[in-house]
DRENLODREN-962656 format. One record per residue: residue number from 1; residue in one letter; z, y, x of N, C-alpha, C in turn. Coordinates in steps of 0.001 Angstrom, whole numbers, padded with zeros to 6 digits, always signed. Each point is the difference from the previous one (the first is absolute). Example, Ala and Ser with C-alpha at 12.3 -4.5 7.8 and 13.67 -1.06 7.14 Angstrom:
BEGIN
num = 1 | residuo = A | nc3 = +007800 | nc2 = -005690 | nc1 = +013190 | cac3 = +000000 | cac2 = +001190 | cac1 = -000890 | cc3 = +000000 | cc2 = +001200 | cc1 = +000900 .
num = 2 | residuo = S | nc3 = -000720 | nc2 = +001050 | nc1 = -000350 | cac3 = +000060 | cac2 = +001190 | cac1 = +000820 | cc3 = +000730 | cc2 = +001090 | cc1 = -000770 .
//
This chain:
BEGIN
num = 1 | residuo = X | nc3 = +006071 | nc2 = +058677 | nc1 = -085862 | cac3 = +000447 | cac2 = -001374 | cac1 = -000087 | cc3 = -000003 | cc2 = -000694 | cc1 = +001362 .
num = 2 | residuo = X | nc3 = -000777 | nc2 = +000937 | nc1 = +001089 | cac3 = +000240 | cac2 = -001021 | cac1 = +001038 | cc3 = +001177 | cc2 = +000116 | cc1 = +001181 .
num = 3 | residuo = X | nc3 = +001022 | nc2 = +000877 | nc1 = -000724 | cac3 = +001183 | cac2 = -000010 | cac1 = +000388 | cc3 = +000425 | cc2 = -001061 | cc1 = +000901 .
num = 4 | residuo = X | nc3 = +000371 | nc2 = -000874 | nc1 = -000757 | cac3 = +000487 | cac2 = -001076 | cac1 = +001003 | cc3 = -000098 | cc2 = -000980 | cc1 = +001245 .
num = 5 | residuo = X | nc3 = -001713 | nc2 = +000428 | nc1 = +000180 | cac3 = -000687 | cac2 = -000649 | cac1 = +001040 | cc3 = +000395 | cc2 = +000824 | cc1 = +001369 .
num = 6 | residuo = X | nc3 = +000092 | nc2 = -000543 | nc1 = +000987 | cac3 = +000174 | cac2 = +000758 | cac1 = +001399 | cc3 = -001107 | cc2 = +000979 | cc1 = -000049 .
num = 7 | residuo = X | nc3 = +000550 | nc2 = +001026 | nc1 = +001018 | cac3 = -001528 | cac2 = +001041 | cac1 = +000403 | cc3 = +000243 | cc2 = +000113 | cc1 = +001384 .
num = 8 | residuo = X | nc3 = -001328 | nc2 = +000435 | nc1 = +000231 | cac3 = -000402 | cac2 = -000132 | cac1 = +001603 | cc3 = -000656 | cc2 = +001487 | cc1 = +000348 .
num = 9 | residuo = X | nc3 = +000921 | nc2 = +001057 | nc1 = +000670 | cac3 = -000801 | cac2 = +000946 | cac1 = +000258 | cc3 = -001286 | cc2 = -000186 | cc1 = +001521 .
num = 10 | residuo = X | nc3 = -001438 | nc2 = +000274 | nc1 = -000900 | cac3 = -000764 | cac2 = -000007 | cac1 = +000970 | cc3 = -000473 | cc2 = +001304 | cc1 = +000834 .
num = 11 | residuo = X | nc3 = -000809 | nc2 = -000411 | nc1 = +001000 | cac3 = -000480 | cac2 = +001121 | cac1 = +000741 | cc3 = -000216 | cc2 = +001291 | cc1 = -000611 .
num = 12 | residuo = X | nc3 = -000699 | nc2 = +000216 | nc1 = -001041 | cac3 = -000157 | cac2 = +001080 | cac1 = -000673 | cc3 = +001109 | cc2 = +000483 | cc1 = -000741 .
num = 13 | residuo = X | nc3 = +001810 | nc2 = -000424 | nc1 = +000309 | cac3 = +000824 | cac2 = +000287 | cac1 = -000557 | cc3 = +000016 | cc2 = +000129 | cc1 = -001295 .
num = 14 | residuo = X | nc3 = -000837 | nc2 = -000799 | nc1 = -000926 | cac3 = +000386 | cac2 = -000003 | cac1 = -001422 | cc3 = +000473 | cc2 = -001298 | cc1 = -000317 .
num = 15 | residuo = X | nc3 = +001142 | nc2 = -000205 | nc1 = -000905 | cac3 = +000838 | cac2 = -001149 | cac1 = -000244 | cc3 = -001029 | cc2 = -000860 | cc1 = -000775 .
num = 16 | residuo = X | nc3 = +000013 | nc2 = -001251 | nc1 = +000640 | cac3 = -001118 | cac2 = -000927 | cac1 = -000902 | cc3 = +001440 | cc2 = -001105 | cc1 = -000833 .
num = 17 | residuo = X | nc3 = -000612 | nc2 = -000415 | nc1 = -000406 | cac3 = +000703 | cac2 = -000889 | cac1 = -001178 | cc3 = +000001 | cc2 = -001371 | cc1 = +000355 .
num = 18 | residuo = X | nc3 = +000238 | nc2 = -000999 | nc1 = +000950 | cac3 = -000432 | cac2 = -001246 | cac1 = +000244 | cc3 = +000207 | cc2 = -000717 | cc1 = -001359 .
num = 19 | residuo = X | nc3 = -001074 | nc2 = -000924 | nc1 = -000440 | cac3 = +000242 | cac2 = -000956 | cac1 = -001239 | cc3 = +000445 | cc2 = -001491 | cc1 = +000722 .
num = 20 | residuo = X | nc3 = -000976 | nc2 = -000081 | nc1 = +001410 | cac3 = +000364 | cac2 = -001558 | cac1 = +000582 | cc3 = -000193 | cc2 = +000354 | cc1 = +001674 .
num = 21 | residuo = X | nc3 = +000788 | nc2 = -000398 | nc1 = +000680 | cac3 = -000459 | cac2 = -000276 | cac1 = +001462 | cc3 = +000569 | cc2 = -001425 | cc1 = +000586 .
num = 22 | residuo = X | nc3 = -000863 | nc2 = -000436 | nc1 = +000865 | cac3 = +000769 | cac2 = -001085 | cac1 = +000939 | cc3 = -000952 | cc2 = +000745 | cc1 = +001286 .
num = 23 | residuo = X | nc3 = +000318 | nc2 = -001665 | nc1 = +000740 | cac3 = -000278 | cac2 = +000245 | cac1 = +001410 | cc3 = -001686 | cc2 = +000814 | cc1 = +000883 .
num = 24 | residuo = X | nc3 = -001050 | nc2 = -000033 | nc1 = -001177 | cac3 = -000754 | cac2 = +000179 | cac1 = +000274 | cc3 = -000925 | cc2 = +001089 | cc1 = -000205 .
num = 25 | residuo = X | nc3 = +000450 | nc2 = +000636 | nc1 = -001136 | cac3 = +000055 | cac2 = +001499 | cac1 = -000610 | cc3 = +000969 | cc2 = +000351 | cc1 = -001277 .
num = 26 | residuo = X | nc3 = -000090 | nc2 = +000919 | nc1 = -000374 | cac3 = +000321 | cac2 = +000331 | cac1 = -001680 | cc3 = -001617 | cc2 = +000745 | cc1 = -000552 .
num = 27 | residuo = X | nc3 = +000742 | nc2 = +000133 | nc1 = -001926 | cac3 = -000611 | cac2 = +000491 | cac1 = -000822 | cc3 = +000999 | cc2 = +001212 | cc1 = -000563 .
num = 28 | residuo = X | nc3 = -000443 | nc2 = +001193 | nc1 = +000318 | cac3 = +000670 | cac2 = +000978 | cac1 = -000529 | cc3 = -000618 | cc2 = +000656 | cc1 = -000884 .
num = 29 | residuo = X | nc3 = +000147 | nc2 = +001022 | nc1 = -000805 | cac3 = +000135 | cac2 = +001191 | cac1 = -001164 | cc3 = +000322 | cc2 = +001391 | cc1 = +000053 .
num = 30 | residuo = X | nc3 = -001027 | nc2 = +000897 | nc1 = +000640 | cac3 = +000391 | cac2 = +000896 | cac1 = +000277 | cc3 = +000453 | cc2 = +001274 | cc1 = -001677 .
num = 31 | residuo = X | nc3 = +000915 | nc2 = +000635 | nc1 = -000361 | cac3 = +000736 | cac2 = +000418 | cac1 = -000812 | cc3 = -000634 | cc2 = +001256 | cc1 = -000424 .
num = 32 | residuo = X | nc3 = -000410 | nc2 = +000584 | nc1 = +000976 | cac3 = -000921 | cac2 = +001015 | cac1 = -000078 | cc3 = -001473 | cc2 = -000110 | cc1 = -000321 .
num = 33 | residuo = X | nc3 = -001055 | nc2 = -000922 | nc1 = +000344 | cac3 = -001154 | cac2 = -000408 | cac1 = -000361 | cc3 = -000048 | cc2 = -001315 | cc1 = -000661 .
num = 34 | residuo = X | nc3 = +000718 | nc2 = -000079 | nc1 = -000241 | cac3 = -000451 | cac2 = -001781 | cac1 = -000746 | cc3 = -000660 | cc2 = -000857 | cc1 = +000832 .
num = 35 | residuo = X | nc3 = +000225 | nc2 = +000186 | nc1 = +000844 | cac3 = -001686 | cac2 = -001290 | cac1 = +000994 | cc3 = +001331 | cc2 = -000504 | cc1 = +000597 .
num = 36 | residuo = X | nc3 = -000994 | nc2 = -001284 | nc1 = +000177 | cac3 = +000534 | cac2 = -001029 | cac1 = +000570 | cc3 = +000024 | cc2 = -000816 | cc1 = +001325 .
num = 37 | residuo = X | nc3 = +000834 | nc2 = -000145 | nc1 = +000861 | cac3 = -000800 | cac2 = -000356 | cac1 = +001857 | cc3 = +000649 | cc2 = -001087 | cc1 = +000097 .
num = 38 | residuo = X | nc3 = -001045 | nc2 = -000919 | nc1 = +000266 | cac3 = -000147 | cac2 = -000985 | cac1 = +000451 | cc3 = +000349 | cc2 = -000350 | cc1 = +001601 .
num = 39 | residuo = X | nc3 = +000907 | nc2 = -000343 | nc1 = +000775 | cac3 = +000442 | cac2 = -000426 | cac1 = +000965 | cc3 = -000594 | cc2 = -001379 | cc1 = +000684 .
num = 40 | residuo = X | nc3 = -001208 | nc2 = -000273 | nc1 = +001169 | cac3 = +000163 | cac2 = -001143 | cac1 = -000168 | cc3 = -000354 | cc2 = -000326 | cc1 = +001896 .
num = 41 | residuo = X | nc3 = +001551 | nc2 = -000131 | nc1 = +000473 | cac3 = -000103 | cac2 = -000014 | cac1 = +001752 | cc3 = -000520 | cc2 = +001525 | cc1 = +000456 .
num = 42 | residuo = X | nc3 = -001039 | nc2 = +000516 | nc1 = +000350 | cac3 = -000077 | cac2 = +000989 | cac1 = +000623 | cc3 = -001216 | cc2 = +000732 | cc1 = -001012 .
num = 43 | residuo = X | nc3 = +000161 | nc2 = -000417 | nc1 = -001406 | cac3 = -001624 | cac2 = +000021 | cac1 = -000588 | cc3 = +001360 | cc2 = +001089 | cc1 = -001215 .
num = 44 | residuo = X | nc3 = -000709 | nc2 = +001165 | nc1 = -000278 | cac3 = +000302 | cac2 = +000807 | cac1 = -001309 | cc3 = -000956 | cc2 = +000421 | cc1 = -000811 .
num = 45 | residuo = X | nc3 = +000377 | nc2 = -000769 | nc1 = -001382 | cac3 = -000967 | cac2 = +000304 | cac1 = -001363 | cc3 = +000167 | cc2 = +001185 | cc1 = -000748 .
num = 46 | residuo = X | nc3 = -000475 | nc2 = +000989 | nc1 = -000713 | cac3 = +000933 | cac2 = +000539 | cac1 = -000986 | cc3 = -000812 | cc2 = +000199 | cc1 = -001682 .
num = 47 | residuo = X | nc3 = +000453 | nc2 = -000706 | nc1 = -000813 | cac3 = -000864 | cac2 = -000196 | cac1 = -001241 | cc3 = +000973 | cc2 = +000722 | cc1 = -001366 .
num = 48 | residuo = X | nc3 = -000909 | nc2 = +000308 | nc1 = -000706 | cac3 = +000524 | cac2 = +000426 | cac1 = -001502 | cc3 = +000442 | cc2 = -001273 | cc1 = -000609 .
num = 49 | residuo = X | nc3 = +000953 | nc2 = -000257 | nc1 = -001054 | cac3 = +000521 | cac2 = -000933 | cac1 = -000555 | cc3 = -000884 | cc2 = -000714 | cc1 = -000586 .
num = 50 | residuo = X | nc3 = -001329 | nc2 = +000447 | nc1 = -000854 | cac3 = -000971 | cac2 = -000518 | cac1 = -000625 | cc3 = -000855 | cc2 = -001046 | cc1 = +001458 .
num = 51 | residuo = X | nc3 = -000351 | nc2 = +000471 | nc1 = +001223 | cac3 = -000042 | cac2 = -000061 | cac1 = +000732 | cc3 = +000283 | cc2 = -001396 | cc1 = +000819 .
num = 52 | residuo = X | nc3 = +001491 | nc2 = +000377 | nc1 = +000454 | cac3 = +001073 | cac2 = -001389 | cac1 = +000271 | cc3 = +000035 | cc2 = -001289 | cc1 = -000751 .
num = 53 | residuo = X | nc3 = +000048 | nc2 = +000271 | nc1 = -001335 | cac3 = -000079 | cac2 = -001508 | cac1 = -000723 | cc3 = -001133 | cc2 = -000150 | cc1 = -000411 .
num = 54 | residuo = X | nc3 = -001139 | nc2 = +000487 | nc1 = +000921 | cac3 = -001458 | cac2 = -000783 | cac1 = -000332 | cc3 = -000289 | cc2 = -000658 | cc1 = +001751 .
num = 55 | residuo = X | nc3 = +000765 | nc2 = +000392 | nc1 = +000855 | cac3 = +000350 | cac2 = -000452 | cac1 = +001499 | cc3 = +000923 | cc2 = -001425 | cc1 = -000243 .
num = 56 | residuo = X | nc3 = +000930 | nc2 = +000210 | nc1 = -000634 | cac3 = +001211 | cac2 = -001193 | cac1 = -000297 | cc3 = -001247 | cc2 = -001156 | cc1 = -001019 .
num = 57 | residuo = X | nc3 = -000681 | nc2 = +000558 | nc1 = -000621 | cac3 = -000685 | cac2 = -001236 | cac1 = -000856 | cc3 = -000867 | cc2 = -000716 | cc1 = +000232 .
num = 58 | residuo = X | nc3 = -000634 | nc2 = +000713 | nc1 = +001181 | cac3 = -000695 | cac2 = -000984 | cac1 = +000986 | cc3 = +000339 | cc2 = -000654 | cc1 = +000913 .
num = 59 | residuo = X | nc3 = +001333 | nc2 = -000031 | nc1 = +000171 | cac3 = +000381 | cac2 = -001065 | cac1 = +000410 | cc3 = +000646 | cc2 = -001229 | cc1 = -000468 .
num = 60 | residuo = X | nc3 = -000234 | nc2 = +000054 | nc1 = -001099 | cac3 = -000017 | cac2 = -001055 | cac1 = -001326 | cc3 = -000425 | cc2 = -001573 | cc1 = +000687 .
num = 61 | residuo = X | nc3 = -001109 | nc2 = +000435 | nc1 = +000599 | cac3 = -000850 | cac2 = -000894 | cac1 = +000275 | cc3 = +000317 | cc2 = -001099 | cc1 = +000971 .
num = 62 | residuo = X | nc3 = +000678 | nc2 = +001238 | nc1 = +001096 | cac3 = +000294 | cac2 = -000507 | cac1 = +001101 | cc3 = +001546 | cc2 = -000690 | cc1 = -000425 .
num = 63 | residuo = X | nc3 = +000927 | nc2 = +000453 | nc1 = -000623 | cac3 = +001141 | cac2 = -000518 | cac1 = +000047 | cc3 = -000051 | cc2 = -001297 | cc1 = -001070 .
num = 64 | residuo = X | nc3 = -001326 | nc2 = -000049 | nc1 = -000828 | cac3 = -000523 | cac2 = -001228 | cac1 = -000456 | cc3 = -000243 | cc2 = -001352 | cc1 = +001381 .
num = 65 | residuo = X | nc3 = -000547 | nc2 = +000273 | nc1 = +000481 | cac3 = -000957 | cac2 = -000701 | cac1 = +000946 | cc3 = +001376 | cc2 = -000393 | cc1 = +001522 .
num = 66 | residuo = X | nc3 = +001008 | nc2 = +001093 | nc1 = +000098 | cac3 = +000961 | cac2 = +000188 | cac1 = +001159 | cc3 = +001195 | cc2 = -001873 | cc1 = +000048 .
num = 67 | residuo = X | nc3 = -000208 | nc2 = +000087 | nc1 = -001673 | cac3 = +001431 | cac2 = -001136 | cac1 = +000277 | cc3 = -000947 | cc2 = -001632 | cc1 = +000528 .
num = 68 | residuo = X | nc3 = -001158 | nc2 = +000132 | nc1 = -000274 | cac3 = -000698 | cac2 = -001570 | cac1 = +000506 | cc3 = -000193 | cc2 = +000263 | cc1 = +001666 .
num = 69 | residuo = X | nc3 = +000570 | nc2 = +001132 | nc1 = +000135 | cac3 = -000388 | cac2 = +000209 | cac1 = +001887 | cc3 = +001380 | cc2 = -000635 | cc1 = +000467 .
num = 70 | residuo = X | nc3 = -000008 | nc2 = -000902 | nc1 = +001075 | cac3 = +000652 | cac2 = -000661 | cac1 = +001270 | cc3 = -000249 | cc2 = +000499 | cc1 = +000998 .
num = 71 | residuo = X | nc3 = +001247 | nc2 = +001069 | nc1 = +000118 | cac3 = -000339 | cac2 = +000715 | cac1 = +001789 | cc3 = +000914 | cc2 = -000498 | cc1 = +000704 .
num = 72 | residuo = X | nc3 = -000715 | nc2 = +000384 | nc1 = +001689 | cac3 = +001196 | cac2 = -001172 | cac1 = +000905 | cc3 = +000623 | cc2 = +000881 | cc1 = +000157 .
num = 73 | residuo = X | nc3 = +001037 | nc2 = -000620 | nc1 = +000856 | cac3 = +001631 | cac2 = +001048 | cac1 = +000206 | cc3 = -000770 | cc2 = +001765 | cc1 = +000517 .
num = 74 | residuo = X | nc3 = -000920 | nc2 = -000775 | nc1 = +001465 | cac3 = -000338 | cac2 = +001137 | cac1 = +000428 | cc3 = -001186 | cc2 = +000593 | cc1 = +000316 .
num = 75 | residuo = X | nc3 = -000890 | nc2 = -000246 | nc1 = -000866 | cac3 = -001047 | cac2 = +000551 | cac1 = -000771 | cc3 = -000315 | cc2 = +001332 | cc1 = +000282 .
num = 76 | residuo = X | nc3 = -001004 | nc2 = +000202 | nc1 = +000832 | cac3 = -000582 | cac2 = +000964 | cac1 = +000519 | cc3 = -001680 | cc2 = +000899 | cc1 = -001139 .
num = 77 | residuo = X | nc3 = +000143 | nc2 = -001014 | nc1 = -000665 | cac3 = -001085 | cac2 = -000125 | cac1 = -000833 | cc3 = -000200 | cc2 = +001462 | cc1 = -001038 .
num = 78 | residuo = X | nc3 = -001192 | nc2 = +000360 | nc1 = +000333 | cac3 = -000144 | cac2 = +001535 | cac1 = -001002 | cc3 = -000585 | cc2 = -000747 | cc1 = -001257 .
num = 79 | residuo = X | nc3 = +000326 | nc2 = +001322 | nc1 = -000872 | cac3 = -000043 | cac2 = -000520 | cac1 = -001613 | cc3 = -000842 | cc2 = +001765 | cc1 = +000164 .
num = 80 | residuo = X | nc3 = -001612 | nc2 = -000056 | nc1 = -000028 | cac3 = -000375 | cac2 = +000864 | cac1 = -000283 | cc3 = -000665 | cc2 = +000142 | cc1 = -001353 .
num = 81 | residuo = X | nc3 = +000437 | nc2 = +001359 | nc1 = -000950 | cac3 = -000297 | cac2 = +000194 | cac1 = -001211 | cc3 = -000064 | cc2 = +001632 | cc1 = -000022 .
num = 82 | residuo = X | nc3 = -001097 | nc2 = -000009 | nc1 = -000730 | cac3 = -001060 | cac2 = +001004 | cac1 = -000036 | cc3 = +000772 | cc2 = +000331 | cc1 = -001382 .
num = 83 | residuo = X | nc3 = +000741 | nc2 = +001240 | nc1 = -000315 | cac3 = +000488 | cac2 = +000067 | cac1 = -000999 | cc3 = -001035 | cc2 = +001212 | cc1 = -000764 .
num = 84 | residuo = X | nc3 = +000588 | nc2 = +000607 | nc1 = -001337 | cac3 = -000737 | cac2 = +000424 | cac1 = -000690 | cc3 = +000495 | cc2 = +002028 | cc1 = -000221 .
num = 85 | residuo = X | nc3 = +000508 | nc2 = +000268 | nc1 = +001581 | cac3 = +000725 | cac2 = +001258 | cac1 = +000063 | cc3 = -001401 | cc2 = +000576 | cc1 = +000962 .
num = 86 | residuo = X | nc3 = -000688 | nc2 = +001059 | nc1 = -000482 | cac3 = -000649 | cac2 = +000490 | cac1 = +001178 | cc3 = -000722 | cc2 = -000591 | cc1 = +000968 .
num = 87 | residuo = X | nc3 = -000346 | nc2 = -001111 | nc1 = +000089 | cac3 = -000869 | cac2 = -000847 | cac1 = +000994 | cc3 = +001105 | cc2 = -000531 | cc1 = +000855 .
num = 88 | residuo = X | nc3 = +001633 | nc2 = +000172 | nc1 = +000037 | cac3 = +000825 | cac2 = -000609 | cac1 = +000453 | cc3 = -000108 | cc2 = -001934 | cc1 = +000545 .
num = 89 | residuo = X | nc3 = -000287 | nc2 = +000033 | nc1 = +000931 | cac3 = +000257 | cac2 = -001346 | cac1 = +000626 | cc3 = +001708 | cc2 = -000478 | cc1 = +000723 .
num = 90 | residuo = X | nc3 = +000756 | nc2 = -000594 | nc1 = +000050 | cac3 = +001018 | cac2 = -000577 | cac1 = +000221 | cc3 = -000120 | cc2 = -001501 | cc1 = +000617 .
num = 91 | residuo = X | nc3 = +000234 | nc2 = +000052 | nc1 = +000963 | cac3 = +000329 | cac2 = -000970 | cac1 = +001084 | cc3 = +001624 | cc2 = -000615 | cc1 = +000372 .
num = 92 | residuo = X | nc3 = +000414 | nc2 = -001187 | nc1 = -001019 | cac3 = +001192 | cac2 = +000193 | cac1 = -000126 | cc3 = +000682 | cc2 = -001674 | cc1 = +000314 .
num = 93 | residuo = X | nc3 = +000754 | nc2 = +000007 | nc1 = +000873 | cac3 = +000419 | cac2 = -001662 | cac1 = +000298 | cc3 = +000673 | cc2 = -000597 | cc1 = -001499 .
num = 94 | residuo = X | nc3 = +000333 | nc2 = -001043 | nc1 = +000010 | cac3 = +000862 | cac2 = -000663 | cac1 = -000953 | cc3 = +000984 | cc2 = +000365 | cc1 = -000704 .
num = 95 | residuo = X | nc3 = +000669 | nc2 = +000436 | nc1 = +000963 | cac3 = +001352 | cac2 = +000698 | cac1 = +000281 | cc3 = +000179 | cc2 = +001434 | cc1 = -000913 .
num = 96 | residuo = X | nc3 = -000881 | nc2 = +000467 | nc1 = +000688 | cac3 = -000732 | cac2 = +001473 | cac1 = -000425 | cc3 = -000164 | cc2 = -000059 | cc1 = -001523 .
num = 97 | residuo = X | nc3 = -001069 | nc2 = -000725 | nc1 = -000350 | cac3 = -000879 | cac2 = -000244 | cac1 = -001564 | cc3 = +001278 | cc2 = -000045 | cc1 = -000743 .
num = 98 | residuo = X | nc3 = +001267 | nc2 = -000632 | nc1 = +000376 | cac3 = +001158 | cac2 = -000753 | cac1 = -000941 | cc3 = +000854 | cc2 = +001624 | cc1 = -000236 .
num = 99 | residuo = X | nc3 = +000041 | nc2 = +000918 | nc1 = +000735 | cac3 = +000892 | cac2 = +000644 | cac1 = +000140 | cc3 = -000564 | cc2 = +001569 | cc1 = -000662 .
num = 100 | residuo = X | nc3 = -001191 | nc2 = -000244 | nc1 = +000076 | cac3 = -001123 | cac2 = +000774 | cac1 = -000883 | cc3 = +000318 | cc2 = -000078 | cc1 = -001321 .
num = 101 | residuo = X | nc3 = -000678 | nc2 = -001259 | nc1 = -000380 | cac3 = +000557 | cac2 = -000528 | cac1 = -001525 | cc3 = +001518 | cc2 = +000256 | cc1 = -000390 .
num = 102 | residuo = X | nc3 = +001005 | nc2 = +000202 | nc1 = +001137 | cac3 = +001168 | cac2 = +000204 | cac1 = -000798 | cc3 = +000416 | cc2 = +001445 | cc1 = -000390 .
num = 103 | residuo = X | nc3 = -000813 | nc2 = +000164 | nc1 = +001302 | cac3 = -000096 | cac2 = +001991 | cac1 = -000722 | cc3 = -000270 | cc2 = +000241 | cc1 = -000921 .
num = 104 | residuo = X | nc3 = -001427 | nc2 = -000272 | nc1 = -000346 | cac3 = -000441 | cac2 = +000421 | cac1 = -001596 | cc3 = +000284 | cc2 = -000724 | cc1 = -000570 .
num = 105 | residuo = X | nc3 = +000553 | nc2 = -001096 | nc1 = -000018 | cac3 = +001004 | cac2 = -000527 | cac1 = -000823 | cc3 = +000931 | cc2 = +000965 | cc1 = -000808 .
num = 106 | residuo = X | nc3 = +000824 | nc2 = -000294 | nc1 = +000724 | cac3 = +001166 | cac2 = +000384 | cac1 = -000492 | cc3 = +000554 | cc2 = +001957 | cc1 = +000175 .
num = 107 | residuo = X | nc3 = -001686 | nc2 = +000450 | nc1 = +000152 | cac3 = -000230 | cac2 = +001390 | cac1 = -000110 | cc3 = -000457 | cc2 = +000270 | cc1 = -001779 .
num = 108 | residuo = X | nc3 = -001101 | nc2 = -000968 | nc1 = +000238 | cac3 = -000346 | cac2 = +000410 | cac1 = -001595 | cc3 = +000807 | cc2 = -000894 | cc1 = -000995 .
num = 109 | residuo = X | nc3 = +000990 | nc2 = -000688 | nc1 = +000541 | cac3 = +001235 | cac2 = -000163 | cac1 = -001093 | cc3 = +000667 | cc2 = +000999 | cc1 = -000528 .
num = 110 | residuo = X | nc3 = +000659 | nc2 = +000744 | nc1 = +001245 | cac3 = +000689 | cac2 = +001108 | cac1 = +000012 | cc3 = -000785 | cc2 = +001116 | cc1 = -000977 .
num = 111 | residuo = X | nc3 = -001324 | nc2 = +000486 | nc1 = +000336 | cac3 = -000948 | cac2 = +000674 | cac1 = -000998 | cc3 = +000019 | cc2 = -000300 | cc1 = -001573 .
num = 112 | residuo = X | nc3 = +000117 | nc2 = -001496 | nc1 = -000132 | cac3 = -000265 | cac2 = +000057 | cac1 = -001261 | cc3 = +001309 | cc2 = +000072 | cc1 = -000845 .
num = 113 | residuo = X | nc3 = +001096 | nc2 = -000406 | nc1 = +000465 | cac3 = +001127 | cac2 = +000500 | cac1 = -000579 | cc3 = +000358 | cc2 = +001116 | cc1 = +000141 .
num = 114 | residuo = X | nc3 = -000003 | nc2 = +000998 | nc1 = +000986 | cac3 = -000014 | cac2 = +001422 | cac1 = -000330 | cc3 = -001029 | cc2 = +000357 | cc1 = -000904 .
num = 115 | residuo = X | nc3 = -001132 | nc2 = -000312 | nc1 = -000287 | cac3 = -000787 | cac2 = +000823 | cac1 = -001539 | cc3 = +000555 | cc2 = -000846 | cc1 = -000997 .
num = 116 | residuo = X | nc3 = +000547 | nc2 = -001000 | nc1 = +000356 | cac3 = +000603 | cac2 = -000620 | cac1 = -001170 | cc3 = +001349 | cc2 = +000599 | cc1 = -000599 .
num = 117 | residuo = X | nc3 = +000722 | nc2 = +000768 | nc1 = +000753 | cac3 = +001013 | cac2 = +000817 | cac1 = -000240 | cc3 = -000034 | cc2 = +001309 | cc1 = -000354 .
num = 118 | residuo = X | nc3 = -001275 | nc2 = +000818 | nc1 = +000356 | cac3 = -000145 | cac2 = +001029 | cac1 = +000392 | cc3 = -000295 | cc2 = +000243 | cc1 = -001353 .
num = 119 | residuo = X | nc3 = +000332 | nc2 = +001260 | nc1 = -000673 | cac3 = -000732 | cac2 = +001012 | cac1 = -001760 | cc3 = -001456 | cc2 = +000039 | cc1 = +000278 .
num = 120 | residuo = X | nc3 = -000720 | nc2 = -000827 | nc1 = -001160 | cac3 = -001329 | cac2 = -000004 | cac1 = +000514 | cc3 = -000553 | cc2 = +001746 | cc1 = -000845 .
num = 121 | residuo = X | nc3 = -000650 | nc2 = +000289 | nc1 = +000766 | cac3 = -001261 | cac2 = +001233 | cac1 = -000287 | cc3 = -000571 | cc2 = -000173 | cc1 = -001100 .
num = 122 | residuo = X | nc3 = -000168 | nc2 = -000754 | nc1 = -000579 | cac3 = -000889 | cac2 = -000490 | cac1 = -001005 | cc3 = +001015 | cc2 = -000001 | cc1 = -001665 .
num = 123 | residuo = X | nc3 = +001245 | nc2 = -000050 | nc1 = +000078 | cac3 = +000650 | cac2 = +000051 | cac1 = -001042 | cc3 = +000581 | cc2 = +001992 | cc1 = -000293 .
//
């Protein structure tokens, strides 16, 4: 099902599946292992699906808490958050945090309508 999304062959020459990219990383799907890599500036994640949307749900919090923030145009300001991957810390400007959230955004959109399409195992 994830046909239609662009793919990005990486270093290890296996075709990954992009679900979302902009300017600051992507979220791909590798076809062969199921795991999932996280793109973020010069930082690479790689998680099982069970995995990924327990990464995307902690940031619940933050994209709770993100819309009462007023950043200035040019805001140098780190947004450090201690996330819940491996002792993972992230040091991330404004800019950064927004473009984060749109990854797993609109990564685990993409996720949930492909199992939403997909013949479930279970029938």
């Amino acid at each position: 099902m994830w046909g239609h999304q662009k793919t990005k062959n990486m270093m290890n020459q296996k075709t990954m599946k992009i679900l979302h990219e902009n300017n600051f990383g992507h979220v791909a799907k590798c076809p062969c292992c199921e795991e999932f890599q996280l793109i973020l500036g010069n930082v690479l994640l790689t998680f099982s699906e069970n995995d990924y949307l327990q990464f995307d749900n902690f940031f619940d919090e933050i994209r709770a808490d993100i819309v009462t923030e007023k950043p200035r145009t040019n805001s140098k300001r780190k947004y450090v958050i201690v996330t819940n991957y491996n002792g993972l810390v992230l040091s991330l400007t404004y800019s950064e945090l927004l473009k984060t959230m749109e990854l797993l955004n609109f990564s685990t959109m993409m996720i949930s309508v492909n199992n939403l399409m997909s013949p479930s195992e279970n029938n």
